[in-house]
PyMOL CGO cylinders between C-alpha atoms (Angstrom):
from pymol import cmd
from pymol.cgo import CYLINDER

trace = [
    CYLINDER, -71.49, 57.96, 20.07, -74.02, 55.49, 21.32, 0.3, 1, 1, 1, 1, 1, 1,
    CYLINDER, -74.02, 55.49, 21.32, -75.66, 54.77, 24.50, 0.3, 1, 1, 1, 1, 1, 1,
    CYLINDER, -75.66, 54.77, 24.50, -73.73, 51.33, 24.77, 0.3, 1, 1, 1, 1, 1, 1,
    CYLINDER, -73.73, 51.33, 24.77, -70.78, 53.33, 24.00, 0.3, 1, 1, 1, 1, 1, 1,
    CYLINDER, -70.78, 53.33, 24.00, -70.78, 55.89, 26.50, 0.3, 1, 1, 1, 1, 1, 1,
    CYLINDER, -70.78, 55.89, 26.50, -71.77, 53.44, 29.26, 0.3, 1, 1, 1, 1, 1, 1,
    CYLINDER, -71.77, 53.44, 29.26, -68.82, 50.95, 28.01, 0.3, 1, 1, 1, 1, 1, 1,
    CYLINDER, -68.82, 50.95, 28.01, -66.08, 53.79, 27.62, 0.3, 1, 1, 1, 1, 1, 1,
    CYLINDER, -66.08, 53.79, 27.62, -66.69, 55.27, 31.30, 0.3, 1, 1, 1, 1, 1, 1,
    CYLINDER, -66.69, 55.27, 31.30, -66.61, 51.97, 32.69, 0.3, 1, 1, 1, 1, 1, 1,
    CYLINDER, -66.61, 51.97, 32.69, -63.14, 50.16, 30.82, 0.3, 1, 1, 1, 1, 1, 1,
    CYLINDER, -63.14, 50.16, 30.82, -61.52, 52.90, 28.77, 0.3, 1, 1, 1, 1, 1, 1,
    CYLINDER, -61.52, 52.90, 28.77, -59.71, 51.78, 25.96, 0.3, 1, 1, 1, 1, 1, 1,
    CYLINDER, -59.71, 51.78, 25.96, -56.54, 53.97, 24.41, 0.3, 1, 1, 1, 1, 1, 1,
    CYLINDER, -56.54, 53.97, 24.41, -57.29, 56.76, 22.37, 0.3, 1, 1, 1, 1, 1, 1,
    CYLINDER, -57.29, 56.76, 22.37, -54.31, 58.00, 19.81, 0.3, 1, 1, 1, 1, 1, 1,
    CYLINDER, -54.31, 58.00, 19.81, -53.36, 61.84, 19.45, 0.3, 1, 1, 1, 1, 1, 1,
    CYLINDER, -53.36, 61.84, 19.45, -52.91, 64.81, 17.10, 0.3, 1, 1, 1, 1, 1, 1,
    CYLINDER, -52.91, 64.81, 17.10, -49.53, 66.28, 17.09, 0.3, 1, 1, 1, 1, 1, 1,
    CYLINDER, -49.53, 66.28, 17.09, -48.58, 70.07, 15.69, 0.3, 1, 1, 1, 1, 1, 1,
    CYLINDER, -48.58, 70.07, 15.69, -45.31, 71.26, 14.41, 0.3, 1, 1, 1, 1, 1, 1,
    CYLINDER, -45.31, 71.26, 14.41, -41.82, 70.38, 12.15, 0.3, 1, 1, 1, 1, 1, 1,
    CYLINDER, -41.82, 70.38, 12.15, -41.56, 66.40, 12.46, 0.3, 1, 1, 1, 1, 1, 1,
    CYLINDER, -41.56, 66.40, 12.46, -38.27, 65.48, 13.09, 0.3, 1, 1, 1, 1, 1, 1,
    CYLINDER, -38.27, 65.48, 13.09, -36.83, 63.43, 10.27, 0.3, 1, 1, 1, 1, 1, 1,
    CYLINDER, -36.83, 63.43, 10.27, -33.21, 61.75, 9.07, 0.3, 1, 1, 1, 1, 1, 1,
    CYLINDER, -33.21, 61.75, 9.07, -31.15, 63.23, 7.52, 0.3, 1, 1, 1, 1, 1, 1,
    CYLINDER, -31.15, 63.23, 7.52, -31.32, 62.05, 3.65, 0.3, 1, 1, 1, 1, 1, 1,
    CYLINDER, -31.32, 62.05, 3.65, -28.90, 62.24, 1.33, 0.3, 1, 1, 1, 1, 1, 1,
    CYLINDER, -28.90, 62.24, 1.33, -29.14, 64.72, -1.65, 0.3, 1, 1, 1, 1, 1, 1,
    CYLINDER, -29.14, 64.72, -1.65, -30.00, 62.15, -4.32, 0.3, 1, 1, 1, 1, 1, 1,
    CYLINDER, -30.00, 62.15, -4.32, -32.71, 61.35, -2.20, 0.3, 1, 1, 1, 1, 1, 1,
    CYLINDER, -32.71, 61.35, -2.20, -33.76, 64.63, -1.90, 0.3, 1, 1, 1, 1, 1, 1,
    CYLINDER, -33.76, 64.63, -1.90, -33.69, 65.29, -5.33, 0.3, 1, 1, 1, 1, 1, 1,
    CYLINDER, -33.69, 65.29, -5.33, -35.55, 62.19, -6.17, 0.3, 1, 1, 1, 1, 1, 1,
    CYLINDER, -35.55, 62.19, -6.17, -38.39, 62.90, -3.67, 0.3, 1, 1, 1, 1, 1, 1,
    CYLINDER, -38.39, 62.90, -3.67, -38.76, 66.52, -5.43, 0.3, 1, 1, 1, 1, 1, 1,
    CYLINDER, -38.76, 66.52, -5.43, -38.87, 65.23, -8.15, 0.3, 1, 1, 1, 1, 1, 1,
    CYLINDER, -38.87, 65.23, -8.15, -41.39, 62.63, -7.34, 0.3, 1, 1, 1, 1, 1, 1,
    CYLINDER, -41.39, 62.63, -7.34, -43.47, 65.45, -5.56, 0.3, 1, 1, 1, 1, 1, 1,
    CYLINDER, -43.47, 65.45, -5.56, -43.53, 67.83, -8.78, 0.3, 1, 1, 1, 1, 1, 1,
    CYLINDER, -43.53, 67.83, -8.78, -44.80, 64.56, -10.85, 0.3, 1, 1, 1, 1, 1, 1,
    CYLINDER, -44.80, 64.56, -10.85, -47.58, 64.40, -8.32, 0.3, 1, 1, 1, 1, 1, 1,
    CYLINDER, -47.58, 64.40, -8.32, -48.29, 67.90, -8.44, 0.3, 1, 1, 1, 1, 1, 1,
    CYLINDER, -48.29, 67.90, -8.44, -48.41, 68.09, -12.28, 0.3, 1, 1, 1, 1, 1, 1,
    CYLINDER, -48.41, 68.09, -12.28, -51.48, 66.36, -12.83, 0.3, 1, 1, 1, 1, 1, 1,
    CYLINDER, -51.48, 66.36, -12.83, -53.11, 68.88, -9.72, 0.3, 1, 1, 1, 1, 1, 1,
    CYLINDER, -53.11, 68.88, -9.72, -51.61, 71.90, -11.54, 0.3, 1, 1, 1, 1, 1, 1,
    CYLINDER, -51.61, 71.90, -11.54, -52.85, 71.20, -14.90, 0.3, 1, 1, 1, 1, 1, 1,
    CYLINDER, -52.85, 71.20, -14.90, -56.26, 70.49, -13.61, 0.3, 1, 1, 1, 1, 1, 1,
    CYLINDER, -56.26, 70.49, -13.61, -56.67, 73.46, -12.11, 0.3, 1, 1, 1, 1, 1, 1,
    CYLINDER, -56.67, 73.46, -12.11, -54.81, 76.04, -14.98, 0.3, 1, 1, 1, 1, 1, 1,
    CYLINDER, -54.81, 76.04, -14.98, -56.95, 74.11, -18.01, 0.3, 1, 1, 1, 1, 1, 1,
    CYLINDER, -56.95, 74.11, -18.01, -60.02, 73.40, -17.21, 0.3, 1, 1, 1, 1, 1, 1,
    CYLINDER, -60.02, 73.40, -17.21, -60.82, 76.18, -14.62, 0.3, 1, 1, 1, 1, 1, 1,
    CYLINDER, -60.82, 76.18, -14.62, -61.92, 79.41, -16.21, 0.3, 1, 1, 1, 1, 1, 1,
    CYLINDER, -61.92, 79.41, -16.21, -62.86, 81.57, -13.34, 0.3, 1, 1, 1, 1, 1, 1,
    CYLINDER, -62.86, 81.57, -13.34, -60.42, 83.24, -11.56, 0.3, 1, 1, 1, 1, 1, 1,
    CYLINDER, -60.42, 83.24, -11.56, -61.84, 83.32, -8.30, 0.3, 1, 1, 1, 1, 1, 1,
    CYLINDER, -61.84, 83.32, -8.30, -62.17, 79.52, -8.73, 0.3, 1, 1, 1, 1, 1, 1,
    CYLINDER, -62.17, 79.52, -8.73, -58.34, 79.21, -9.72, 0.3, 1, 1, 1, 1, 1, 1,
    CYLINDER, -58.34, 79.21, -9.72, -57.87, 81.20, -6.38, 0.3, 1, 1, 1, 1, 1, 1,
    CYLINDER, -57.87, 81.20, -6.38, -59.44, 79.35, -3.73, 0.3, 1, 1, 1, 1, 1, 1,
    CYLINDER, -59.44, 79.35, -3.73, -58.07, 75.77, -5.48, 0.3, 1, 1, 1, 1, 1, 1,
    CYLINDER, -58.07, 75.77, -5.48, -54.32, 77.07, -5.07, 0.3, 1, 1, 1, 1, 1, 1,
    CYLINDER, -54.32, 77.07, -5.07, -55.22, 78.67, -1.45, 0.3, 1, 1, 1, 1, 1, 1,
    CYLINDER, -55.22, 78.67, -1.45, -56.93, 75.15, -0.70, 0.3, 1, 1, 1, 1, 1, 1,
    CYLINDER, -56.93, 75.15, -0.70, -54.02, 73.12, -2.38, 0.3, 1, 1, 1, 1, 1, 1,
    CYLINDER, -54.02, 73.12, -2.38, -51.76, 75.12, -0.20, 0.3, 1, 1, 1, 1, 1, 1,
    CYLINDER, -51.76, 75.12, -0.20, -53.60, 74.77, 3.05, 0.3, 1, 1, 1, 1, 1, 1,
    CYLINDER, -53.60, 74.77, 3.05, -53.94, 70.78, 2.49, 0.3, 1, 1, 1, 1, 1, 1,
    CYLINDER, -53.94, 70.78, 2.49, -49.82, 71.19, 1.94, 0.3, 1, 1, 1, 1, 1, 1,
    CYLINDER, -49.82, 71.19, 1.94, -49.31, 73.38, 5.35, 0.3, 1, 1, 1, 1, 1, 1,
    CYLINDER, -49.31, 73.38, 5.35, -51.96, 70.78, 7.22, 0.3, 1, 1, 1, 1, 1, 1,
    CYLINDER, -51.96, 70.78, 7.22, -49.85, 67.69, 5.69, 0.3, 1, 1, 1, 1, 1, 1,
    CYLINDER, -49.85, 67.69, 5.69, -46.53, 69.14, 6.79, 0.3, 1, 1, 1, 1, 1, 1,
    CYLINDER, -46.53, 69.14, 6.79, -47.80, 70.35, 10.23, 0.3, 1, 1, 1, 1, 1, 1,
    CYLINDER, -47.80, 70.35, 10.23, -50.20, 68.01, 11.44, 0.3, 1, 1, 1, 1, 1, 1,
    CYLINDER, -50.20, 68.01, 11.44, -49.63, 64.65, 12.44, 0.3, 1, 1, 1, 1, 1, 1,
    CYLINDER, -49.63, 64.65, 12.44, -51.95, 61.92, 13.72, 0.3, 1, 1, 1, 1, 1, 1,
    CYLINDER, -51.95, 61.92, 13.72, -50.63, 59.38, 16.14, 0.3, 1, 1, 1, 1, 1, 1,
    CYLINDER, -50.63, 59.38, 16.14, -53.44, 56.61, 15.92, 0.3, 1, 1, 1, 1, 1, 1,
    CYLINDER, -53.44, 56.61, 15.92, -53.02, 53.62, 18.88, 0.3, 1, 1, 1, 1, 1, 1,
    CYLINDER, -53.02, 53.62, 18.88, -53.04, 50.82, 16.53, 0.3, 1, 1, 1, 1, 1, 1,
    CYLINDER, -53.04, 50.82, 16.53, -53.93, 48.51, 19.75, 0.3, 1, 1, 1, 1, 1, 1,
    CYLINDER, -53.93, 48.51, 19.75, -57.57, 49.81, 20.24, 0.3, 1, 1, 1, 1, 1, 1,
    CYLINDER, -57.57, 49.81, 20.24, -59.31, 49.46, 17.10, 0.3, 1, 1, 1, 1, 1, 1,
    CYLINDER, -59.31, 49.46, 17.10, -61.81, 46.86, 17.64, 0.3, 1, 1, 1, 1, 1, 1,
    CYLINDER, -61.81, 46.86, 17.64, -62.31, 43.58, 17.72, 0.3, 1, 1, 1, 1, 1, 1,
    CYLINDER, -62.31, 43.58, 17.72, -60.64, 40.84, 15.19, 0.3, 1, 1, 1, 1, 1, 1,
    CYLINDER, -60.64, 40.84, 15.19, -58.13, 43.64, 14.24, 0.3, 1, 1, 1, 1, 1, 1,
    CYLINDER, -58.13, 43.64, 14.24, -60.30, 46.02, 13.58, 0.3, 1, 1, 1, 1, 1, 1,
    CYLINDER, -60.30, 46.02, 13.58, -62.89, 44.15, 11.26, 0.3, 1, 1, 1, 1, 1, 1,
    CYLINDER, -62.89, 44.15, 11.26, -65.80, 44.71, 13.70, 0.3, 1, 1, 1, 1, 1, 1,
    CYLINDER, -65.80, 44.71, 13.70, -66.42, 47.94, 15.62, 0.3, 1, 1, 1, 1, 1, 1,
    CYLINDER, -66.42, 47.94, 15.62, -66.22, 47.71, 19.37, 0.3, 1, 1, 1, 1, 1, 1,
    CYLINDER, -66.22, 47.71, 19.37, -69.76, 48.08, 20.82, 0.3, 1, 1, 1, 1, 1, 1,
    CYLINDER, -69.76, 48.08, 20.82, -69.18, 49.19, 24.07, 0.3, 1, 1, 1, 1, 1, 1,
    CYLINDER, -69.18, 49.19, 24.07, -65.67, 51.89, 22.85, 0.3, 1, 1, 1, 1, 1, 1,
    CYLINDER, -65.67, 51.89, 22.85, -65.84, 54.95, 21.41, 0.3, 1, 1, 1, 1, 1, 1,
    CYLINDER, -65.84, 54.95, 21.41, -61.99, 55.32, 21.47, 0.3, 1, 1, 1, 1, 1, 1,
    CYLINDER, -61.99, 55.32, 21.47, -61.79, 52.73, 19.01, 0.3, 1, 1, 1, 1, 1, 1,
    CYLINDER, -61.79, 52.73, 19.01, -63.53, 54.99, 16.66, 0.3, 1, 1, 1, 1, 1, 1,
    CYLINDER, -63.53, 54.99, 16.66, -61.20, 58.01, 17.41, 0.3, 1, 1, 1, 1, 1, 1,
    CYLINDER, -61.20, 58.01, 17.41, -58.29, 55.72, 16.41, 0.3, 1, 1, 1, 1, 1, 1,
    CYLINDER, -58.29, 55.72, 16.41, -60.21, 54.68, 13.23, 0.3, 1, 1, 1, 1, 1, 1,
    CYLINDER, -60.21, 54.68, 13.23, -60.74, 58.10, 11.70, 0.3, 1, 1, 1, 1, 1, 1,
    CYLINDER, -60.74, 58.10, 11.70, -57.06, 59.06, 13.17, 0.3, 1, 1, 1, 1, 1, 1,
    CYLINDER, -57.06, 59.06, 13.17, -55.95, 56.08, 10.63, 0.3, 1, 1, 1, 1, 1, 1,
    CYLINDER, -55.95, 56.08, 10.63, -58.11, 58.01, 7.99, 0.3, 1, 1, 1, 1, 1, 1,
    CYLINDER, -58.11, 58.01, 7.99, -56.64, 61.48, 8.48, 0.3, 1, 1, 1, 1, 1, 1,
    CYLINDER, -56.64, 61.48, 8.48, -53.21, 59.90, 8.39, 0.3, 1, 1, 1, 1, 1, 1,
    CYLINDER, -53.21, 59.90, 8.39, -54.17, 57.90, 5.22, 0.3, 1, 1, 1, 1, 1, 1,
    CYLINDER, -54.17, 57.90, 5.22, -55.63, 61.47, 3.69, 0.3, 1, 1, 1, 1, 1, 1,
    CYLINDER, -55.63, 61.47, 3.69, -52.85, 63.98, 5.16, 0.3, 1, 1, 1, 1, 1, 1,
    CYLINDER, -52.85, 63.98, 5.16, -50.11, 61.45, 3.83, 0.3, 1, 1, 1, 1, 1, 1,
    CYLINDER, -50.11, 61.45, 3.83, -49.59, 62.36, 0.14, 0.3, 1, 1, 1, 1, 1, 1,
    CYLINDER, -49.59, 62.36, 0.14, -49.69, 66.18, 1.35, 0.3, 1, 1, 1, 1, 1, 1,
    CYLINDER, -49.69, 66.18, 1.35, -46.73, 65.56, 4.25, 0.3, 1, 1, 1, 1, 1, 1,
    CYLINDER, -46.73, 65.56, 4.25, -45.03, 64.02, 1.30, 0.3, 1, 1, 1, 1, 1, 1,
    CYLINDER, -45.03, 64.02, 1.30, -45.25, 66.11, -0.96, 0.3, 1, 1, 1, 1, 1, 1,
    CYLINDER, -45.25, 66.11, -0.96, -45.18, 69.35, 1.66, 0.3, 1, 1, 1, 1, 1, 1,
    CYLINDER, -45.18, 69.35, 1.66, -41.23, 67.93, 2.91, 0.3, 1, 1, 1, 1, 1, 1,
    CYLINDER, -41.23, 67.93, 2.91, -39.96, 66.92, -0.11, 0.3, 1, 1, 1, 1, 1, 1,
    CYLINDER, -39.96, 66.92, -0.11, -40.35, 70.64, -1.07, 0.3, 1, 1, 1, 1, 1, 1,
    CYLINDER, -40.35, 70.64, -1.07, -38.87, 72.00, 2.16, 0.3, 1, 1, 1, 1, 1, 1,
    CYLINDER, -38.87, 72.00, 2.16, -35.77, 69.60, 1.96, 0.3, 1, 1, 1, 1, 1, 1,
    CYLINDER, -35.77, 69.60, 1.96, -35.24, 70.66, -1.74, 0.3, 1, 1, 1, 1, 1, 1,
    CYLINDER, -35.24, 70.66, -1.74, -35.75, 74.48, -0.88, 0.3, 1, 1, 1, 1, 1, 1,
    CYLINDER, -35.75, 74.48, -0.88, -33.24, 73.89, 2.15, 0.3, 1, 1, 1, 1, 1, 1,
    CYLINDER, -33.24, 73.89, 2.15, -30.67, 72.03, -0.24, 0.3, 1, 1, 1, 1, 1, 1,
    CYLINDER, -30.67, 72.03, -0.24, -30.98, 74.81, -2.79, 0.3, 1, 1, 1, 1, 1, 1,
    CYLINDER, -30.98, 74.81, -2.79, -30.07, 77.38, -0.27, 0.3, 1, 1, 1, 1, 1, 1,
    CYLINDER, -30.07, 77.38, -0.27, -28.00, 76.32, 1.80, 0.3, 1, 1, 1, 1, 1, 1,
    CYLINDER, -28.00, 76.32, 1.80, -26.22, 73.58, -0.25, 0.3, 1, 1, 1, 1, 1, 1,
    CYLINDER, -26.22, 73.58, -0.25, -26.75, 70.71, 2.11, 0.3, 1, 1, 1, 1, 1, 1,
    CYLINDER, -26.75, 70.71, 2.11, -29.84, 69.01, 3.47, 0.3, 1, 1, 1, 1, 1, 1,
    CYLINDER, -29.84, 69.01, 3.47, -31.30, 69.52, 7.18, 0.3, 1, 1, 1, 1, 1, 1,
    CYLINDER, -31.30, 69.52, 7.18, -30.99, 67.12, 10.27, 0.3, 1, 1, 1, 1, 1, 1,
]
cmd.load_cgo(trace, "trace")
């Protein structure tokens, strides 16, 4: 954060998005879309999979890929950034606001959100398909 920054954001404080934690509640879907968004998931995790199984020879290094393929799943599914799309700079976000700093919070908020997305994907698609499978109808 710069000097023209921190002068400009205590003087005319612009809004700053949020992180939120927790299930996100979601539609119901029906179970062809279920199924087609597992499926969809497990042709995104192939490529992942085979990656790590054929061209890894170490176990520990096959270990901490899975544990961090997991953990990117759990932060995906549990973590979700609520950028304010209003504060991100000037000309719609082409040019960085000298005098903000929020507008940079809201700017790498857009980049977790663009990073965390495939894993949220991927992350529910598995936990509706696991909830269908078990209890033989999908979740509200």
């Amino acid at each position: 954060m710069g000097i023209f920054e921190w002068f400009g954001e205590s003087y005319n404080p612009g809004p700053a998005g949020s992180v939120e934690f927790g299930n996100r509640k979601r539609p119901k879907r029906p179970r062809y879309q279920v199924m087609a968004r597992f499926t969809i998931a497990l042709v995104l995790l192939g490529p992942a999979c085979y990656l790590i199984f054929s061209n890894v020879d170490n176990a520990n290094a096959k270990a901490i890929a899975i544990v961090l393929g997991i953990a990117y799943l759990a932060l995906g599914y549990f973590v979700h950034p609520a950028p304010d799309t209003s504060n991100l700079g000037w000309f719609g976000g082409l040019i960085d606001h000298p005098f903000r700093y929020s507008d940079d919070v809201n700017r790498f908020l857009i980049v977790l959100e663009f990073f965390l997305l495939p894993a949220r994907f991927v992350a529910e698609s598995i936990v509706d398909f696991i909830i269908l499978v078990r209890n033989n109808e999908v979740r509200d």
